[in-house]
N, C-alpha and C positions, 0 to 999 in steps of 0.2 A: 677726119670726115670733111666730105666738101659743103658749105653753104646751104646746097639745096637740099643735105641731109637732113642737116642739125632745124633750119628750121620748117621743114617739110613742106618746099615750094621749087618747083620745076623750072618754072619761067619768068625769065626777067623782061623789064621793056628794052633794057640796052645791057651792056655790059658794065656802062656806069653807074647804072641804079643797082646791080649786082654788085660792083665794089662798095658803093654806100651800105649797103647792105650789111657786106663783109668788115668792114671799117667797124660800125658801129657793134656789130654781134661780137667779134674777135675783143673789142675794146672792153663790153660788160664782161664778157668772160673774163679778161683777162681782172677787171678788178675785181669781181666775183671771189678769186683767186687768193687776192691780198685780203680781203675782206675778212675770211675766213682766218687766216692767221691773225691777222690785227686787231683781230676781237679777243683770241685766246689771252688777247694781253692788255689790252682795256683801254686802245687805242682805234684810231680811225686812221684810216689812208691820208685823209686830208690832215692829221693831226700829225701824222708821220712826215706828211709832205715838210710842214711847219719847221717841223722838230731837224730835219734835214737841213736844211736853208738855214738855221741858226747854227748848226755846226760847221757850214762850210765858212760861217763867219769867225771861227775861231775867238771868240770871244768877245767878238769887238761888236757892241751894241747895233740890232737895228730898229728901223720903225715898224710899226704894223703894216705902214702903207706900202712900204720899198716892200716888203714880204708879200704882199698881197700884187705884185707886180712879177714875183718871180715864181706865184703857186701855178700848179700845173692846172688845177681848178679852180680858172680865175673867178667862177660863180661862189665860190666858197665865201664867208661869212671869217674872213682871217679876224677881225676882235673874238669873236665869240671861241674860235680855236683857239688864239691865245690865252682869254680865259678859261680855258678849259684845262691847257698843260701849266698853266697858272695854280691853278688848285690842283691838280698833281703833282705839284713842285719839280715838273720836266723843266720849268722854264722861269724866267724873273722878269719883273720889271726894274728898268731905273728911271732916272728921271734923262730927259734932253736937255743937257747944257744949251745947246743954243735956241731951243723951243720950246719951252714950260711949255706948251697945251702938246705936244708930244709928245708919247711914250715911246723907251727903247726898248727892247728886249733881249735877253740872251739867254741861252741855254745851262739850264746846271750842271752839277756833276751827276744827279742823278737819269735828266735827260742823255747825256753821255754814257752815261753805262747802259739805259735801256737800248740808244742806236746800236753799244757794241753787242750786243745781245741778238739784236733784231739783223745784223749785217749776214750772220750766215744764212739765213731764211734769204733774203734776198739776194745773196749771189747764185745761193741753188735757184729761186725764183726766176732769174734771169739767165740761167744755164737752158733752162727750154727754151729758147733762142737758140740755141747751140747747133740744131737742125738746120741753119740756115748759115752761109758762110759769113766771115766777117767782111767781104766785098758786096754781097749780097746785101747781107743788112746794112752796108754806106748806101747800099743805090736805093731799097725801099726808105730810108732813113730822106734819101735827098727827094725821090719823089711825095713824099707827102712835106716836108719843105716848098717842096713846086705847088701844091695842093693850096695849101695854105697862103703863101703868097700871093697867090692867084684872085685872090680874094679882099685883099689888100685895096 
């Protein structure tokens, strides 16, 4: 469905207030999306973001703060996530060798098996992209790169 279907509006003032538009609409959908799975399992997108970022660190402790530099929702409240997979036992704390008033964190083993659990949902997830070539998606991928810099 085009834009002016879904949110029942015929005219834009330019073309660029029509992709803001589409930007933003496409983007709730799209977590709307994950929302609905990630609750079946008593997680959050943003909790998932978390729980991701600590496995790509294979083990090796990080801060809250370096984590909170690589969420995709930099608005996100990363202490309060970590406490939360904290008391789930997704996740641990240790202490900072070189910063007593920092905490590290890492991922359990039980965080580790919910990602492997949670990975086939999201590659079917990311299969609806599929629609679109993978040359395709480097150039929409590089133009909102362009967006964003722009901005800079």
């Amino acid at each position: 469905m085009s834009i002016e279907t879904d949110i029942k509006q015929n005219k834009f003032r330019s073309p660029y207030q029509r992709l803001a538009l589409n930007l933003v609409y496409t983007t709730n959908w799209l977590e709307y999306q994950q929302l609905e799975f990630f609750k079946e399992h008593d997680i959050t997108s943003q909790q998932y973001n978390v729980l991701r970022i600590l496995r790509g660190q294979q083990q090796t402790p990080i801060k809250v703060s370096d984590i909170t530099e690589r969420m995709l929702d930099r608005n996100s409240n990363t202490s309060r996530l970590v406490d939360k997979l904290l008391a789930k036992n997704l996740a641990k704390r240790t202490s900072c060798p070189s910063d007593r008033r920092a905490v590290d964190v890492v991922i359990t083993e039980e965080g580790l098996k919910m990602l492997t659990e949670l990975d086939p949902f999201v590659d079917a997830w990311e299969e609806r992209f599929n629609i679109i070539t993978p040359e395709e998606a480097d150039q929409i991928s590089a133009m909102l790169d362009r967006l964003r810099e722009s901005n800079k």
